[in-house]
MARRO-600249 format. One record per residue (C-alpha): z, y, x; residue number from 1; residue in three letters. Coordinates in steps of 0.1 Angstrom, whole numbers, always signed. Each point is the difference from the previous one (the first is absolute). Example, Ala and Ser with C-alpha at 12.3 -4.5 7.8 and 13.67 -1.06 7.14 Angstrom:
BEGIN
+-------+-------+-------+-----+------+
|    up | north |  east |  nr | rest |
+-------+-------+-------+-----+------+
|   +78 |   -45 |  +123 |   1 |  ALA |
|    -7 |   +34 |   +14 |   2 |  SER |
+-------+-------+-------+-----+------+
This chain:
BEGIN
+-------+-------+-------+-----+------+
|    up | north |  east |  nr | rest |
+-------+-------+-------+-----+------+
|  -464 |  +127 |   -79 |   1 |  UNK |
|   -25 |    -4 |   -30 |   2 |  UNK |
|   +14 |   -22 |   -27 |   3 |  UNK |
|   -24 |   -32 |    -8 |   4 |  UNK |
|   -22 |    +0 |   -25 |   5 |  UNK |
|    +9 |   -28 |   -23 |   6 |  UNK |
|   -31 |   -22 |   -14 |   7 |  UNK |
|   +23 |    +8 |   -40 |   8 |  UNK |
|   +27 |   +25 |    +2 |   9 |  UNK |
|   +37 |    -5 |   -14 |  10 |  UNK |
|    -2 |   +20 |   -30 |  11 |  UNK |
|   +38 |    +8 |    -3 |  12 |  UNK |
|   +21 |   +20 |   -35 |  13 |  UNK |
|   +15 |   +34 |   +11 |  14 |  UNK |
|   +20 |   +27 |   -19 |  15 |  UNK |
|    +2 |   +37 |    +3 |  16 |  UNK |
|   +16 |   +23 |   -20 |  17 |  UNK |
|    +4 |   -27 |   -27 |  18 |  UNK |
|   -40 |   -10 |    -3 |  19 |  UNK |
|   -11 |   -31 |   +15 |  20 |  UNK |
|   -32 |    -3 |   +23 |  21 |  UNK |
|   -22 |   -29 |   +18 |  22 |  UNK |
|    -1 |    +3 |   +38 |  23 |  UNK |
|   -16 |   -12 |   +26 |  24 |  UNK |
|   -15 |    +7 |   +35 |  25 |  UNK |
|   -37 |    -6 |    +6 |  26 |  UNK |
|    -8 |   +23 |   +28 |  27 |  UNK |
|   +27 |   +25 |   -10 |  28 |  UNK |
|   +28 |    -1 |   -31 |  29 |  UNK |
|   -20 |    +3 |   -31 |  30 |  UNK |
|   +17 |    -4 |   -34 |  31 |  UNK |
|   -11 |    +0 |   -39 |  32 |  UNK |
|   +27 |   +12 |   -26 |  33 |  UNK |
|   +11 |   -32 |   -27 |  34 |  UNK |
|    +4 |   +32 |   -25 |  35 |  UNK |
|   +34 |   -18 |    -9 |  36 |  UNK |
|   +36 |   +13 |    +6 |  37 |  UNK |
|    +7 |   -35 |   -16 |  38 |  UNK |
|    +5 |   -28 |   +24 |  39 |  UNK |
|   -10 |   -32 |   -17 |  40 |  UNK |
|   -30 |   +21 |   -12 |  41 |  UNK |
|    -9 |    +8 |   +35 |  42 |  UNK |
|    +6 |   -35 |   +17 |  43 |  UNK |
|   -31 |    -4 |   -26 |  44 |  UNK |
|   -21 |   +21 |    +7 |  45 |  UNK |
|    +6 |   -12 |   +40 |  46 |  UNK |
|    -7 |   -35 |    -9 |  47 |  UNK |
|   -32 |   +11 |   -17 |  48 |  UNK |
|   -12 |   +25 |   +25 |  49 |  UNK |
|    +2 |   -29 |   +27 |  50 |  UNK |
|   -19 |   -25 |   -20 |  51 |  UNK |
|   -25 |   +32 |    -8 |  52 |  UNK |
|    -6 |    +1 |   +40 |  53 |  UNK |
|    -7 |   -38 |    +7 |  54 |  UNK |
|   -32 |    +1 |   -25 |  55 |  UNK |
|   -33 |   +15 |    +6 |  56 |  UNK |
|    +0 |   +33 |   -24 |  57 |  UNK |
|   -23 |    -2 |   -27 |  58 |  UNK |
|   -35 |   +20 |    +5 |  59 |  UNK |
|    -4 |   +24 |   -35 |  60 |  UNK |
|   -28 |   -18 |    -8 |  61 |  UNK |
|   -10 |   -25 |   +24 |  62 |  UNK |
|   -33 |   -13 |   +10 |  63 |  UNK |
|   -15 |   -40 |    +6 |  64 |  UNK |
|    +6 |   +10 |   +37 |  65 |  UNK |
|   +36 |   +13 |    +1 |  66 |  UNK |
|    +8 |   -26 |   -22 |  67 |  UNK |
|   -19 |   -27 |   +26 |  68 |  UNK |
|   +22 |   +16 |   +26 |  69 |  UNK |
|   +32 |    +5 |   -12 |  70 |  UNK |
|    -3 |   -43 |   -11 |  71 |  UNK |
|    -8 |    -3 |   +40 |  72 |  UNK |
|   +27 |   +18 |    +9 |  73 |  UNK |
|   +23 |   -24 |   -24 |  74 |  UNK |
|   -14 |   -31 |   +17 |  75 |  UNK |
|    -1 |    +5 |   +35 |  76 |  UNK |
|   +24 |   -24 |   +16 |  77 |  UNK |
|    +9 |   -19 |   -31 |  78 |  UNK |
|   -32 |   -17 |    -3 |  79 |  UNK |
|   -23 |   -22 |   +28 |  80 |  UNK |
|   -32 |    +6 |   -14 |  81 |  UNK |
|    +1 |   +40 |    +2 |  82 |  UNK |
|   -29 |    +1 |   +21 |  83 |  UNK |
|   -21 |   -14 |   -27 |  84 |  UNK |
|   +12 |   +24 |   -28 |  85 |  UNK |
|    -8 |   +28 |   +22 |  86 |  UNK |
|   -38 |   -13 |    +3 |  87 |  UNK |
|    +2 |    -5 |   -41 |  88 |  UNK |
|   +18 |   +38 |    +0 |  89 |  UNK |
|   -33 |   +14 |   +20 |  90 |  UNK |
|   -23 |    -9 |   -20 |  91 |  UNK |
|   +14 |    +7 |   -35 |  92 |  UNK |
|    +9 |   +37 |   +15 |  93 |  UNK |
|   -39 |    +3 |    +6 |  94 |  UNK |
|    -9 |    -8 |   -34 |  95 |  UNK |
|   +30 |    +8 |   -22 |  96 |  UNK |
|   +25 |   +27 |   +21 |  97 |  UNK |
|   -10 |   +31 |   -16 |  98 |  UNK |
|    +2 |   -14 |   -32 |  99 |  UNK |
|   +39 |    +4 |   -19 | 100 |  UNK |
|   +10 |   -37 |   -18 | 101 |  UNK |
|   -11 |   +14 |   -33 | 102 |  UNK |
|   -35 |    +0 |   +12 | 103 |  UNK |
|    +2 |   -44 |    +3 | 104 |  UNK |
|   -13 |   -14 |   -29 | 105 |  UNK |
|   -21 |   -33 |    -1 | 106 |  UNK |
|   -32 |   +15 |    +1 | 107 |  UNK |
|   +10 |   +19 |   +35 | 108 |  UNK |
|   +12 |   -36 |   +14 | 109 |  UNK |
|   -33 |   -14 |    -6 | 110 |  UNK |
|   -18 |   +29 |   +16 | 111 |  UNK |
|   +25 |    -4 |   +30 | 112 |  UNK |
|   -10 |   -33 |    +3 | 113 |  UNK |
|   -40 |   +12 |    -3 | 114 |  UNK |
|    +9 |   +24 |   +30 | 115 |  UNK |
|   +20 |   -26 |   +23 | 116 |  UNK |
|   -29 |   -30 |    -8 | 117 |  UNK |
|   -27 |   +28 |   +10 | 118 |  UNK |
|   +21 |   +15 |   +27 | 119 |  UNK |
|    -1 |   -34 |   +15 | 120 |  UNK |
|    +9 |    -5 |   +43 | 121 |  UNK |
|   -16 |   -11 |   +28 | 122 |  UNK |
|    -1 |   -36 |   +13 | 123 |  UNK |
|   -15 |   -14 |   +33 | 124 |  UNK |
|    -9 |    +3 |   +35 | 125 |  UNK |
|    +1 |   +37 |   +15 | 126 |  UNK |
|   -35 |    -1 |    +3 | 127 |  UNK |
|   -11 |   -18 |   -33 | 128 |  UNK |
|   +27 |   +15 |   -23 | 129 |  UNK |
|   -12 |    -1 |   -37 | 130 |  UNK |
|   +20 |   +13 |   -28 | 131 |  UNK |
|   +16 |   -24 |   -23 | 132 |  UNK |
|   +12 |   +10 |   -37 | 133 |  UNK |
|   +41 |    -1 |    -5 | 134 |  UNK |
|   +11 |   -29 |   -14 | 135 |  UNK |
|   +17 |    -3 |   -35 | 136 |  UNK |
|   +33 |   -17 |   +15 | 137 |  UNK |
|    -1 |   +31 |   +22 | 138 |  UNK |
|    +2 |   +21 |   -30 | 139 |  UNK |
|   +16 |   -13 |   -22 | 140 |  UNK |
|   +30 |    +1 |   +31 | 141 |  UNK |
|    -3 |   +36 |    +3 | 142 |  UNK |
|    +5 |    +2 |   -39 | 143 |  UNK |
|   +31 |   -19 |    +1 | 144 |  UNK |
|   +13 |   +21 |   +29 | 145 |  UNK |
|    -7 |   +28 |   -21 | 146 |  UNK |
|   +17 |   -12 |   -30 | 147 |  UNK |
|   +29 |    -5 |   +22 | 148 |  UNK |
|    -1 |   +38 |   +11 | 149 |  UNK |
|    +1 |    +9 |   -36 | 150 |  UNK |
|   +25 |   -24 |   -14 | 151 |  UNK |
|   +23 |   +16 |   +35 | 152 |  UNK |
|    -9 |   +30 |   -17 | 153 |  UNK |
|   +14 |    -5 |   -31 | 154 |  UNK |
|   +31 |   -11 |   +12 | 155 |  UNK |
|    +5 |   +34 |   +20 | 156 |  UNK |
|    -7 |   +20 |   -29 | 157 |  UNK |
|   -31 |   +10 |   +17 | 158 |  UNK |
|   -19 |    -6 |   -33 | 159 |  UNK |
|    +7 |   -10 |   -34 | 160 |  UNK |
|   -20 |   -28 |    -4 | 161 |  UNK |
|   -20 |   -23 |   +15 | 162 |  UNK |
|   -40 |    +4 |    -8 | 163 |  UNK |
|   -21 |   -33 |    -5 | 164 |  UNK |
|   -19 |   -11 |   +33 | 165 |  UNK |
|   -25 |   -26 |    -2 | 166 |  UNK |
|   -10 |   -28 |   +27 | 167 |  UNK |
|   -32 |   -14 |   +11 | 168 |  UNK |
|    +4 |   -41 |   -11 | 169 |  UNK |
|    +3 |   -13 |   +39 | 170 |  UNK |
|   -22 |   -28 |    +5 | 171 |  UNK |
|   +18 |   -37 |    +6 | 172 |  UNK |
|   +14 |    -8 |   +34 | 173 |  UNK |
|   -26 |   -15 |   +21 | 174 |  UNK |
|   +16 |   -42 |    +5 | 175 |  UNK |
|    -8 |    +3 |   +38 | 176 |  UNK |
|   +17 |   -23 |   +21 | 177 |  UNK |
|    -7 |    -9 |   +36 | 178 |  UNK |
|    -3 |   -35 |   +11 | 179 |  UNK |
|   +19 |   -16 |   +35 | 180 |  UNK |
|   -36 |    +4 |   +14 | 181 |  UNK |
|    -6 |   +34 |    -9 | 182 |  UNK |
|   +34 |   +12 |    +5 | 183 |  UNK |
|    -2 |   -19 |   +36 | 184 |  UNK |
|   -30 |   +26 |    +6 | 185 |  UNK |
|   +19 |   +30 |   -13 | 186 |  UNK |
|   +28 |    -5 |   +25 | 187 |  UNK |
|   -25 |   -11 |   +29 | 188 |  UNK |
|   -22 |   +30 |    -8 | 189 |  UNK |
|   +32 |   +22 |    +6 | 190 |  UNK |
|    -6 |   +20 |   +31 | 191 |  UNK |
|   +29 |   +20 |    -3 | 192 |  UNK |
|   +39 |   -19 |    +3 | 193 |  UNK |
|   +15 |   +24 |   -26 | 194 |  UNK |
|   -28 |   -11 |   -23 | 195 |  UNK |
|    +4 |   -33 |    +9 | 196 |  UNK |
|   +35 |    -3 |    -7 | 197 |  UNK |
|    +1 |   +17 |   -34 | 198 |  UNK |
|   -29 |   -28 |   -12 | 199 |  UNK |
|   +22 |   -25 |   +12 | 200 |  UNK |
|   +35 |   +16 |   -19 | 201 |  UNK |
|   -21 |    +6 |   -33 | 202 |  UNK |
|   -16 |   -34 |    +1 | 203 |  UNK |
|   +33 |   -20 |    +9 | 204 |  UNK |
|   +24 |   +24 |   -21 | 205 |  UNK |
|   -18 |    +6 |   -25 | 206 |  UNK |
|   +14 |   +38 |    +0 | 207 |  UNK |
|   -21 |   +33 |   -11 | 208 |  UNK |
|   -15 |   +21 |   +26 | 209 |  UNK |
|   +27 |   +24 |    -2 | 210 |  UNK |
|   +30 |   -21 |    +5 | 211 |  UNK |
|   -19 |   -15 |   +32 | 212 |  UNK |
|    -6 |   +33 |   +14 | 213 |  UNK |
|   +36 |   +12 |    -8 | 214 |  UNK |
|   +14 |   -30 |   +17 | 215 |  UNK |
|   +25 |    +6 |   +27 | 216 |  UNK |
|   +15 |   -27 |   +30 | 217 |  UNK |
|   +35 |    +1 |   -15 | 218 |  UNK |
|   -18 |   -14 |   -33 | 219 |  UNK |
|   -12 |   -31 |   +17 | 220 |  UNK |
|   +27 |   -26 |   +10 | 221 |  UNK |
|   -21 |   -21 |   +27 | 222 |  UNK |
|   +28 |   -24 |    +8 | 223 |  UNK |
|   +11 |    -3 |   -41 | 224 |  UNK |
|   -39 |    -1 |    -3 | 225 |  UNK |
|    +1 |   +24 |   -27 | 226 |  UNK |
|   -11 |   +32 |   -14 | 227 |  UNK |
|   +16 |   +30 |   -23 | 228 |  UNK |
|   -30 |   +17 |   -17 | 229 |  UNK |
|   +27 |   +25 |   -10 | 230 |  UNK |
|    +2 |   +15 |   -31 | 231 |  UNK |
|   -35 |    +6 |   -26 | 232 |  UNK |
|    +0 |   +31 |   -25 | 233 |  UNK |
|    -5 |    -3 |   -29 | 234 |  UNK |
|   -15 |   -32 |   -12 | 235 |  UNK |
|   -13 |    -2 |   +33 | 236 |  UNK |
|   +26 |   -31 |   +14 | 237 |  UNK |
|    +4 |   -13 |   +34 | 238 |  UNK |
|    +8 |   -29 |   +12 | 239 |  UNK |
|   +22 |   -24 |   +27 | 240 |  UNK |
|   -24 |   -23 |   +12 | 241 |  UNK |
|    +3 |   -25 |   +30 | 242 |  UNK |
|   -25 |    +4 |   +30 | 243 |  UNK |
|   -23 |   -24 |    -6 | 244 |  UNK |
|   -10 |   -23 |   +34 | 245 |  UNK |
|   -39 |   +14 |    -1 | 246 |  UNK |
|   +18 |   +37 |    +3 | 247 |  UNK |
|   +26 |    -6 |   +27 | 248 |  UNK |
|   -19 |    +1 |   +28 | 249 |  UNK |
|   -17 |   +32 |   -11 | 250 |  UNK |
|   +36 |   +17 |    -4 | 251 |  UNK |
|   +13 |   -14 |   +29 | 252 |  UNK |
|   -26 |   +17 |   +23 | 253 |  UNK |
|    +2 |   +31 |   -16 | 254 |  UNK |
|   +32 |    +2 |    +1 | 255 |  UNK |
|    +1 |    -1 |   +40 | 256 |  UNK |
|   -21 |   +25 |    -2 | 257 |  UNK |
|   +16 |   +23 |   -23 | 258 |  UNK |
|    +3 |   +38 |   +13 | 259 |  UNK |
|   +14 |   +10 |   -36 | 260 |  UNK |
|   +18 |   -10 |   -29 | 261 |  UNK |
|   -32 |    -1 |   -23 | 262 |  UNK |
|   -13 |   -35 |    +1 | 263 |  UNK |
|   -36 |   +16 |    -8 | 264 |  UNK |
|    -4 |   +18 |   +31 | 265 |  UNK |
|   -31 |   +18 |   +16 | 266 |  UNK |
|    +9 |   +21 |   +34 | 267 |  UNK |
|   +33 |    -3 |    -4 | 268 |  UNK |
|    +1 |   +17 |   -35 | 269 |  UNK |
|    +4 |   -14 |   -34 | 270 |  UNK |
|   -33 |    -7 |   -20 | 271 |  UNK |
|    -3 |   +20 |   -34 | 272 |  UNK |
|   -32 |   -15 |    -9 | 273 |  UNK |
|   -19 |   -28 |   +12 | 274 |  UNK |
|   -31 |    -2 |   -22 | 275 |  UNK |
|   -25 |   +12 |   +27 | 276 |  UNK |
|    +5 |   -27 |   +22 | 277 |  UNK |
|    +7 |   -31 |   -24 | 278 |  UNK |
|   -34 |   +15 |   -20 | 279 |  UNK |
|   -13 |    -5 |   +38 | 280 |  UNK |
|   +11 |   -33 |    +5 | 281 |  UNK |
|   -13 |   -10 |   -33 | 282 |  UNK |
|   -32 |   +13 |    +9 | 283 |  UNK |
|    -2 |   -18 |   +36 | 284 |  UNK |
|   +11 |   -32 |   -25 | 285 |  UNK |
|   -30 |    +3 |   -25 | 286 |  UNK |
|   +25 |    +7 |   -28 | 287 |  UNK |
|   -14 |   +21 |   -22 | 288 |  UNK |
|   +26 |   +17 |   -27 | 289 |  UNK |
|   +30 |   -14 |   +19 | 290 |  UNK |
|   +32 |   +20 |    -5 | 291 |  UNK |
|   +30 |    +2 |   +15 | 292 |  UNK |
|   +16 |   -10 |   -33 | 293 |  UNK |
|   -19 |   -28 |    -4 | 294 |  UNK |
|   +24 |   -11 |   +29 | 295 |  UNK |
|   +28 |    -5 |   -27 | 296 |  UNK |
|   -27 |   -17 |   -26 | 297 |  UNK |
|    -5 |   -24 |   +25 | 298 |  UNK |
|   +35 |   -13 |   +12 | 299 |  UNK |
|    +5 |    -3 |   -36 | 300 |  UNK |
|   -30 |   -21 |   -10 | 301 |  UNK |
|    +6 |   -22 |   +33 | 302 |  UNK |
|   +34 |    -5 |   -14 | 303 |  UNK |
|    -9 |   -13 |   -35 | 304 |  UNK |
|   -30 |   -20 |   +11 | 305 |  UNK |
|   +27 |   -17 |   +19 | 306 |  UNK |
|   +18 |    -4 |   -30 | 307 |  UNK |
|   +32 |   +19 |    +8 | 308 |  UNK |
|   +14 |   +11 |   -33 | 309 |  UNK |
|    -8 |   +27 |   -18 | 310 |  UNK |
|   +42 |   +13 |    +5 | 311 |  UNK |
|    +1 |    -9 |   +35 | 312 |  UNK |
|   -33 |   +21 |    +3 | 313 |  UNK |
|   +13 |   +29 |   -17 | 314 |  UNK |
|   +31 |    +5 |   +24 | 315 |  UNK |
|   -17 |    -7 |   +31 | 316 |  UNK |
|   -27 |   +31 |   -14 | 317 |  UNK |
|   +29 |   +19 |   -14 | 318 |  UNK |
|   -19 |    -2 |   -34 | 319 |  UNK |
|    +6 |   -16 |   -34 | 320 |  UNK |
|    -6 |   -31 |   -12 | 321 |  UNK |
|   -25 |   +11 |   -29 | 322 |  UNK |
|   -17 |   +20 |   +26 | 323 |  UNK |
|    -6 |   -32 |   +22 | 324 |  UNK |
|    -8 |   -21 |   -31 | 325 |  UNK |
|   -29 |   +26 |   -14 | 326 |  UNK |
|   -13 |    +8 |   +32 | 327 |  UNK |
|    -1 |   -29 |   +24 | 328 |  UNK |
|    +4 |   -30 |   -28 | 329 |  UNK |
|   -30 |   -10 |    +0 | 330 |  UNK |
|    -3 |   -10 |   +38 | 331 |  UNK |
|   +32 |   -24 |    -8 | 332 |  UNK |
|   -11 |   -37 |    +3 | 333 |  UNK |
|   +11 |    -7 |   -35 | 334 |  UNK |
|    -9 |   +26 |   -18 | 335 |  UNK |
|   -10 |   -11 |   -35 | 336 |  UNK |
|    -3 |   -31 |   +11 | 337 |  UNK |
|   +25 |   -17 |   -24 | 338 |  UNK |
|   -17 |   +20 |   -26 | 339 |  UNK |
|   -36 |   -12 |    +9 | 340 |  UNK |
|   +16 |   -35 |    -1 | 341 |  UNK |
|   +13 |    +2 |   -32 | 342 |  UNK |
|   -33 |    +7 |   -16 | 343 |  UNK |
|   -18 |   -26 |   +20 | 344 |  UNK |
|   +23 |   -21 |   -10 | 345 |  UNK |
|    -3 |   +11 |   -39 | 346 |  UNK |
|   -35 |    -1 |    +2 | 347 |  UNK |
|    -9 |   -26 |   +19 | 348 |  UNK |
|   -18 |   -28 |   -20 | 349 |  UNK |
|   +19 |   -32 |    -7 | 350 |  UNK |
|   -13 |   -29 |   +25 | 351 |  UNK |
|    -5 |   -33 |   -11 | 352 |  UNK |
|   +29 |   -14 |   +15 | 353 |  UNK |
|   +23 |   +23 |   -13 | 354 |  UNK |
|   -15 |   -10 |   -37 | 355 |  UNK |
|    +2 |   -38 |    +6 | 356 |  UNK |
|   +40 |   +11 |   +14 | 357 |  UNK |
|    +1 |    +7 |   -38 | 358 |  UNK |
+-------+-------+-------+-----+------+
């Protein structure tokens, strides 16, 4: 019987004839000499030659690309969002893979961004599809994915330094925020109950889109009325936040219906992506521009204009206070108001019955 192929072999020390070797079986014994009839000396080199097989080796002089992949590779499983470095990955590959990291300077940056804006994709209906130029928050993403490739680089000796990439300013987030009546016609317009259900969670959680869709059953305590957003990455934090009353009864029929541990289901299946039908739904609801991000913008800004405090706001979102404060401030109820009183009352004029007081 065949021996089974193990996913990292056990390297093991063996001696013959004084010399010391590595050995291990991979689809039959193989072995490398440690060049050492010295113990100590070849306990070494074992300990290096093992942590020599869990990294990637080193192209001779690597490209954009294999630097692009070999940061993929890194990331997989240890980050949530590695579906949307692989989109940033394609399209610097098409403009910059050929190139080797000495060929980034700022002047190449700026002509990447030239390309990407011209490059553009296409937006629409099937039959009315017109091409829209890439926007610079698109771009200047993709440049900070790559500066992350490079800086992963550096630290596996892949390349000496680190070359000087350049971003595209993004343009300010848009302060969009739907109203009860408009977010009302988002979830009416829902035809879908997978769609509907994730409007409802990011509306009453105020959770990203990606912790909604990786929600599971076992993180939502029905009876506790609570849910575990699990663990962020990163400064991406999450959240345990109770089920609000407007969201139970959404929950509670999905959960009878569940056919798998995803909460987000469609056909029995997890959903990995649910922008075609929200941007749908949006559509049906005459809301132009709506995201499913601006979910969390709005559970957010319904929370301050109801004057919960900016702490209490930050927990529930599982962001920081400053964050809450700069953001969402000004929908508070009192924001700058003591400071607008205090000049009216500064500058007010003096009455005549406060001079006759006198």
């Amino acid at each position: 019987m065949a021996r089974p192929r193990l996913a990292q072999p056990r390297y093991r020390l063996a001696e013959r004839a004084g010399r010391f070797y590595v050995r291990w079986w991979s689809a039959g014994w193989h072995r490398v000499s440690a060049r050492t009839t010295d113990r100590r000396e070849a306990e070494r080199f074992l300990a290096q030659f093992v942590a020599g097989t869990l990294e990637p080796a080193p192209p001779a002089q690597p490209t954009i690309s294999a630097i692009l992949d070999g940061y993929l590779a890194d990331k997989l499983g240890r980050v949530a969002a590695h579906p949307t470095l692989r989109y940033a990955c394609a399209a610097l590959r098409r403009h910059l893979g050929d190139l080797a990291p000495d060929h980034l300077t700022v002047a190449r940056s700026r002509l990447y961004a030239r390309q990407r804006r011209a490059e553009g994709h296409q937006v629409g209906p099937a039959d009315a599809r017109r091409r829209k130029p890439t926007a610079d928050g698109t771009i200047a993403r993709e440049i900070v994915t790559l500066r992350a490739a490079l800086k992963w680089a550096a630290g596996q000796r892949w390349i000496a330094s680190i070359p000087t990439v350049e971003a595209p300013r993004a343009t300010p987030p848009r302060a969009r925020w739907l109203s009860r009546e408009e977010a009302g016609r988002l979830i009416a317009a829902c035809l879908m109950p997978h769609v509907r259900l994730f409007v409802a969670l990011g509306l009453y959680t105020a959770a990203r889109s990606g912790a909604v869709l990786a929600l599971t059953w076992p993180q939502v305590d029905l009876h506790a009325g609570l849910i575990y957003l699990g663990a962020g990455t990163g400064n991406k934090r999450r959240a345990v936040v109770p089920i609000a009353d407007a969201l139970r009864p959404y929950l509670t029929e999905a959960r009878a219906g569940a056919t798998c541990a995803a909460v987000i289901e469609h056909a029995g299946r997890p959903v990995a992506s649910i922008k075609t039908g929200f941007m749908a739904a949006a559509a049906r609801a005459e809301l132009p521009g709506v995201t499913p991000h601006i979910l969390r913008h709005t559970a957010c800004t319904w929370m301050v204009i109801a004057g919960v405090p900016p702490g209490e706001v930050a927990r529930f979102a599982g962001m920081t206070e400053k964050m809450v404060e700069t953001v969402y401030g000004k929908h508070s109820p009192d924001y700058l108001r003591r400071a607008a009183a205090a000049l009216s009352g500064s500058l007010a004029p003096k009455t005549k019955t406060a001079e006759a007081a006198k």
